[in-house]
C-alpha positions as CSV (number, residue, x, y, z in Angstrom):
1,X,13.9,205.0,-17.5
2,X,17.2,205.4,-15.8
3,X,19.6,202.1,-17.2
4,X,22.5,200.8,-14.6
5,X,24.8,198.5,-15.6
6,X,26.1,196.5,-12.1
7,X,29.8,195.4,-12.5
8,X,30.0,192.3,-9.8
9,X,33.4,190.1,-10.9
10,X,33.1,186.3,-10.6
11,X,30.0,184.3,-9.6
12,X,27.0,186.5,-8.7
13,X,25.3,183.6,-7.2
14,X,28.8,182.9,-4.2
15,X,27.8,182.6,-0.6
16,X,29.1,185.4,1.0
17,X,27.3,188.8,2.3
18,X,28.7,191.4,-0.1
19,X,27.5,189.0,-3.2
20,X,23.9,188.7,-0.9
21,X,23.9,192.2,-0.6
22,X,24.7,192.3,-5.3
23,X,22.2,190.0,-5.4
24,X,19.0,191.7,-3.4
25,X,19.9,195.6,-4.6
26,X,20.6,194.2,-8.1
27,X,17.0,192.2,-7.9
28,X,15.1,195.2,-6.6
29,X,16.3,197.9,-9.1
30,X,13.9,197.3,-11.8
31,X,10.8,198.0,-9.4
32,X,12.2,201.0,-8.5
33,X,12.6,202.9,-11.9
34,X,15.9,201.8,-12.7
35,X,16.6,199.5,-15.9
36,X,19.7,197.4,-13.8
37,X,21.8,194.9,-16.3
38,X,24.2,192.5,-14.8
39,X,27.8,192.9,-15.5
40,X,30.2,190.0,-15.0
41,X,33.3,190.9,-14.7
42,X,36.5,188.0,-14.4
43,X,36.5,186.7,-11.1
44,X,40.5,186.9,-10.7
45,X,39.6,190.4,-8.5
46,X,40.8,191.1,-6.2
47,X,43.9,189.9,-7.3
48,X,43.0,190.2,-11.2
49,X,45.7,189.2,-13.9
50,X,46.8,191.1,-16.7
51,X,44.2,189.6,-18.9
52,X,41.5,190.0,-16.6
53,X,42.1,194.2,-16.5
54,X,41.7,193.8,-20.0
55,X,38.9,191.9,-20.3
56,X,37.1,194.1,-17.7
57,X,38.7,197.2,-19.9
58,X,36.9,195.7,-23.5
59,X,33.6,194.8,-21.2
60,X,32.6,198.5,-20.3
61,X,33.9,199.8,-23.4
62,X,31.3,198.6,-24.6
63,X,28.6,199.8,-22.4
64,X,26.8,203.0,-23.5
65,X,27.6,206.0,-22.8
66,X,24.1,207.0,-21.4
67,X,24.4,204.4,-19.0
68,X,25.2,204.6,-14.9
69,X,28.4,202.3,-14.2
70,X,27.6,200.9,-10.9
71,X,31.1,198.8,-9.2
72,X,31.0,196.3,-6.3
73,X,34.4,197.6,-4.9
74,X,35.9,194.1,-4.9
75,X,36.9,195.0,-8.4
76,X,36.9,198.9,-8.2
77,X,39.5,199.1,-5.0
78,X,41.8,196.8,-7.0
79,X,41.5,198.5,-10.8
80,X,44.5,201.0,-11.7
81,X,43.8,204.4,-12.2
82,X,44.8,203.8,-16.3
83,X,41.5,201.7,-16.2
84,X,39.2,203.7,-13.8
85,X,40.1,207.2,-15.5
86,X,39.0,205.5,-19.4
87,X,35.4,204.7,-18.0
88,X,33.3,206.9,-20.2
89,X,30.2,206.4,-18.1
90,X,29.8,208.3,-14.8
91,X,30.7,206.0,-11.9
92,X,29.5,204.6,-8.6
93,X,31.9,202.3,-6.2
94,X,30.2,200.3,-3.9
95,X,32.4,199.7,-0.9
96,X,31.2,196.9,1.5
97,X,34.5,197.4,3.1
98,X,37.8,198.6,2.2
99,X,40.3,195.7,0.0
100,X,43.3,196.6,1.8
101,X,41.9,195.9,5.2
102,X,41.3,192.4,4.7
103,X,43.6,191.0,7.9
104,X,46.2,188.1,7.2
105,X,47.1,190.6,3.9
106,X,51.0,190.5,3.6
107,X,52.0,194.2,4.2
108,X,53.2,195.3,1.2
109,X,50.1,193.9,-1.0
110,X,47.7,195.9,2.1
111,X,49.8,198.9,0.8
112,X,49.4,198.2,-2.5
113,X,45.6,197.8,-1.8
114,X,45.4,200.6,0.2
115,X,46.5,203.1,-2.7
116,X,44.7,201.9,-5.5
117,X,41.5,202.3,-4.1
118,X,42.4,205.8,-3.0
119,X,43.3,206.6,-6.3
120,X,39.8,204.8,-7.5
121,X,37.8,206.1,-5.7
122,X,38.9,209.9,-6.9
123,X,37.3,209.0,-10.4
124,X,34.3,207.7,-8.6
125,X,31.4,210.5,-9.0
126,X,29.7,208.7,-6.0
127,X,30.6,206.1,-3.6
128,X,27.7,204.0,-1.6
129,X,29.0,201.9,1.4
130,X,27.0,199.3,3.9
131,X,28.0,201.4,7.2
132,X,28.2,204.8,8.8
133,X,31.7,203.3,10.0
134,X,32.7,202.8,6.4
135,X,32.0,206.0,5.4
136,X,34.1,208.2,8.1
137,X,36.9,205.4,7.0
138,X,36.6,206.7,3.3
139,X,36.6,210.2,4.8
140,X,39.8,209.7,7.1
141,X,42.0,207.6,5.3
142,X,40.5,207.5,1.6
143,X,40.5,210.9,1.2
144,X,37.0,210.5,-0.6
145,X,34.3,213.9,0.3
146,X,32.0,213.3,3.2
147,X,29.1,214.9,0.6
148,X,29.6,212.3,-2.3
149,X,28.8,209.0,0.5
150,X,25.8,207.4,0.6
151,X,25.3,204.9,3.2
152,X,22.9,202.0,2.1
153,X,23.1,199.4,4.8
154,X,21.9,195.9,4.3
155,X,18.5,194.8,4.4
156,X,17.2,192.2,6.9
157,X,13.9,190.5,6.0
158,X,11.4,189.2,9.3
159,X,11.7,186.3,10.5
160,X,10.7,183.9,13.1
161,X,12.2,184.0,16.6
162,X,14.5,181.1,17.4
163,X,13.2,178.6,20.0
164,X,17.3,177.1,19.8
165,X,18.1,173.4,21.5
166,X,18.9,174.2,25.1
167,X,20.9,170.8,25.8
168,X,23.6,171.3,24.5
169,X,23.5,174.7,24.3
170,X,24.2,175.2,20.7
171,X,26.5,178.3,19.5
172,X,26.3,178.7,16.1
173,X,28.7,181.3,13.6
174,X,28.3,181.7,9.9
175,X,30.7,183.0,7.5
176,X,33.5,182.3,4.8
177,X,36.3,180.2,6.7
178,X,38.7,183.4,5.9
179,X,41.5,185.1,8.5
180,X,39.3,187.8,8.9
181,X,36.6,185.8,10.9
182,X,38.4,185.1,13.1
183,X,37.7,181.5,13.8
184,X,40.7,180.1,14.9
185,X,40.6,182.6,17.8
186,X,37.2,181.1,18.3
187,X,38.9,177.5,18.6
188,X,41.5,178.9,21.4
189,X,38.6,180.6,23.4
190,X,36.1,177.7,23.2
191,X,39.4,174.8,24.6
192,X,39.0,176.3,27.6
193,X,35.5,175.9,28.1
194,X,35.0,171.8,27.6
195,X,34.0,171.6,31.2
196,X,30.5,173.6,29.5
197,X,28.2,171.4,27.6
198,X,27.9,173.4,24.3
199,X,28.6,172.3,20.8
200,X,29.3,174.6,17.7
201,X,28.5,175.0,14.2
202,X,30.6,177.2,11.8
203,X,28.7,178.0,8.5
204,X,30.3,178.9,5.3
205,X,32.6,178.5,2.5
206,X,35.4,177.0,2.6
207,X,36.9,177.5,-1.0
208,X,37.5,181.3,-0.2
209,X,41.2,180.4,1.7
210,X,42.3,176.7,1.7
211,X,44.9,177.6,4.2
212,X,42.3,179.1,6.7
213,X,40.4,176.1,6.8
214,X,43.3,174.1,7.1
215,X,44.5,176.1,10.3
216,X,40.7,176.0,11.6
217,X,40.8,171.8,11.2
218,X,44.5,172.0,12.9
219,X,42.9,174.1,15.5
220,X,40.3,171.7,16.1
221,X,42.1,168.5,16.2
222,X,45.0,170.3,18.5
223,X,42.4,170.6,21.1
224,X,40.3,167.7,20.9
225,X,37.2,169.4,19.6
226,X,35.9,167.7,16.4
227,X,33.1,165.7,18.2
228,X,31.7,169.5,19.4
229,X,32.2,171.3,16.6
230,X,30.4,170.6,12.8
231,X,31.9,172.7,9.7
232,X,29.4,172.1,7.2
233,X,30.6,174.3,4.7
234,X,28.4,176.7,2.7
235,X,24.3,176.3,3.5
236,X,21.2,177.1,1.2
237,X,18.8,179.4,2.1
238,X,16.4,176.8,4.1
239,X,19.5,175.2,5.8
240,X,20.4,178.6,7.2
241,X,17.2,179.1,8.4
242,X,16.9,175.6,10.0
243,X,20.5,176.3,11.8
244,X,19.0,179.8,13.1
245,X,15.9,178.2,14.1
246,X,18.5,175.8,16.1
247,X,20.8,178.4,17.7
248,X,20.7,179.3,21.1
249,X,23.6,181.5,21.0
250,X,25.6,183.7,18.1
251,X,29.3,184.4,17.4
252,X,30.8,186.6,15.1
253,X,35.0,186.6,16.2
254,X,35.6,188.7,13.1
255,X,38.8,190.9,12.8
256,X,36.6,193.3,10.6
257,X,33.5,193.7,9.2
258,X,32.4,196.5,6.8
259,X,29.0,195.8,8.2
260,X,28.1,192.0,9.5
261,X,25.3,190.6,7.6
262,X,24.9,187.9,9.6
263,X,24.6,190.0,13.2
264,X,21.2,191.5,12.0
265,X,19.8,188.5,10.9
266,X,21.0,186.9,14.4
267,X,19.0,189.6,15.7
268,X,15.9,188.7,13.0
269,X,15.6,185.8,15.0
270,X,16.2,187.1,18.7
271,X,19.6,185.6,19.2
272,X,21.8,186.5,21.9
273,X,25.4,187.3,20.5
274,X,29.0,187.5,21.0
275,X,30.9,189.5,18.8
276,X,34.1,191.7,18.3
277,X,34.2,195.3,18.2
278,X,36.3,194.8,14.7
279,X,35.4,197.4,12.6
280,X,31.8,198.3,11.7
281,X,30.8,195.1,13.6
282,X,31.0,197.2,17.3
283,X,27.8,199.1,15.7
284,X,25.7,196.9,13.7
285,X,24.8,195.4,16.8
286,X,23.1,197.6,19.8
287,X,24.9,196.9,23.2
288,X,22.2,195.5,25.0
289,X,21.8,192.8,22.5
290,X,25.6,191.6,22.7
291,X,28.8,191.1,24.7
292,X,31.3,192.9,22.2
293,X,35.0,191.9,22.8
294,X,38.3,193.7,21.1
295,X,39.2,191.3,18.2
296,X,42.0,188.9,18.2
297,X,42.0,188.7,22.1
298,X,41.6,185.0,23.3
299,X,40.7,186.1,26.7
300,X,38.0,188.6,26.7
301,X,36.3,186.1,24.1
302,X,36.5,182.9,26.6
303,X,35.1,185.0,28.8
304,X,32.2,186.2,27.7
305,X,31.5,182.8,25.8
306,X,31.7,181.3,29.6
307,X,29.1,184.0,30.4
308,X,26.8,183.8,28.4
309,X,26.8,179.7,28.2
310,X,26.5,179.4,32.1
311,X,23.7,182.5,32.6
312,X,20.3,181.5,31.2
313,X,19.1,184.8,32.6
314,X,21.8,186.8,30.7
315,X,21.2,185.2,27.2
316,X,17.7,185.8,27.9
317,X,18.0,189.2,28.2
318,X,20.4,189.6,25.6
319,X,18.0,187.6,23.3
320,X,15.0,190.2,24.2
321,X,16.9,193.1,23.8
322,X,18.1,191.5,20.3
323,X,14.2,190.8,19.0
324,X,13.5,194.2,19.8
325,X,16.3,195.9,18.1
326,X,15.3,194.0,15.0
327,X,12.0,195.4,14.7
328,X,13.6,198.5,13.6
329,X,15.6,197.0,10.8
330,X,16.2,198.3,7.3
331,X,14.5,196.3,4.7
332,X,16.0,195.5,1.4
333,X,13.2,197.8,-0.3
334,X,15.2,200.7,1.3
335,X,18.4,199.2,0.5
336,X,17.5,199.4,-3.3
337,X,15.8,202.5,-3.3
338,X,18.8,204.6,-1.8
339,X,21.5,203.2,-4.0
340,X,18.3,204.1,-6.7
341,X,17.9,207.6,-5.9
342,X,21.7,208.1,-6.4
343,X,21.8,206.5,-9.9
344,X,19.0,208.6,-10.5
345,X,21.6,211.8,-9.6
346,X,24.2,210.8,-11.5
347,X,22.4,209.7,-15.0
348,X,23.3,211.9,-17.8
């Protein structure tokens, strides 16, 4: 049998959608042929300390050579090329999305990003990313070879169609409370609607970016919106489903997404959505199923929330055109046995 060894740094079990994604490919390997071990790696990446490229240095040293070195890019993109070219075993990178695109970066560390992922991903013998759109990034800018990308998008399970709350219409958004959502930009475009009867629920971490959150709560109390809007933090699998269940509407007002997790399973439950066009996010989603607006712009995203708040007959339509689209979603099974079938090329 094939044996991986899956490099995830810091806490396999974190709420976000690149550790979801670790956690369901990494869960399905073993039914697939593949003999997949858990690496933890420190969680100081992507910003990792001296001590932590050691320790991640001594930790595959010790792997066997025979073994397939599979690397959740938020360490890979952010390992010097010392470290990467040492790596005995022959190497994937998995790139949800690329380290030095992460917006509210300071420019000089997005740089800095930027080229040490190029020069990683040069030593990687194959690359698997969540999104077509990530892989003609890698092409363009990474300089990685259209014929070593595999694309292994996320897998959405079935689920039950929303029946959501109707008075008031309830929006609901789910991700860490980070620049790149984009919610403070959701704050702006929602204080001109309070004439609308809607109320809001933001799902996620908030321990990602204490300074995000912080902004998001100024945002909040700035405009008088804290008896509309409930920040729950972080949910467990049956609260998620229960605030789903809930929704009437969704809104993603990312800056970028390597994929959008949370869009398809919007979709899993025939949502109608509102989301940006910021990155891979303006293809995850059909346009039928969505009004996409270009990220960062208060405007456009006022507007369409007005829309779809004040036309039942729009988020209806929206909301069918949503359940079909997620008939024809990849399953994690597929997920898995993709990023498989390239271990499987790559094993010595």
């Amino acid at each position: 049998m094939v044996e991986v060894a899956f490099a995830i740094p810091g806490e396999l079990a974190t709420p976000t959608g690149g550790y979801a994604y670790d956690r369901e490919v990494l869960a399905r390997l073993p039914g697939l042929g593949v003999s997949a071990r858990h690496l933890p790696l420190p969680g100081g990446f992507p910003d990792p300390t001296a001590g932590d490229l050691a320790e991640t240095k001594r930790l595959i040293s010790l792997l066997p050579p025979v073994a397939v070195l599979l690397i959740d890019g938020l360490a890979f993109g952010a390992m010097p090329a010392d470290l990467v070219a040492d790596i005995r075993q022959p190497t994937i990178a998995l790139v949800h999305h690329p380290l030095g695109y992460e917006p509210g970066l300071p420019k000089q560390r997005a740089r800095e990003l930027i080229e040490l992922e190029r020069r990683a991903l040069s030593f990687a013998k194959r690359v698997v990313v969540s999104s077509p759109f990530t892989k003609r990034l890698l092409v363009s800018e990474f300089a990685v070879p259209a014929e070593v990308i595999t694309v292994a998008e996320p897998g959405t399970e079935p689920a039950e169609r929303a029946h959501g709350t109707g008075e008031p219409l309830q929006i609901l958004s789910i991700g860490s409370i980070t620049p790149r959502k984009g919610f403070v930009f959701l704050m702006e475009a929602l204080a001109g609607l309070q004439e609308l009867d809607w109320r809001l629920i933001i799902a996620g971490p908030h321990d990602r970016d204490p300074s995000a959150v912080d902004q998001l709560k100024v945002a909040i109390a700035r405009h008088e919106l804290g008896h509309r809007i409930d920040l729950p933090g972080a949910l467990d699998r049956q609260q998620i489903a229960k605030a789903y269940s809930e929704a009437d509407v969704f809104v993603l007002p990312s800056l970028f997404e390597g994929f959008g997790m949370v869009l398809t399973e919007a979709m899993a439950r025939g949502l109608p959505i509102v989301c940006t066009t910021g990155g891979a996010a303006a293809e995850t989603v059909p346009d039928d199923a969505a009004i996409k607006v270009p990220p960062g712009e208060i405007t456009p995203l006022r507007d369409a929330l007005r829309q779809i708040i004040s036309d039942t007959a729009l988020r209806r339509r929206l909301a069918d055109a949503s359940w079909a689209a997620a008939q024809h979603l990849t399953r994690w099974e597929t997920t898995a046995e993709r990023i498989a079938q390239v271990i499987r090329e790559v094993a010595p």
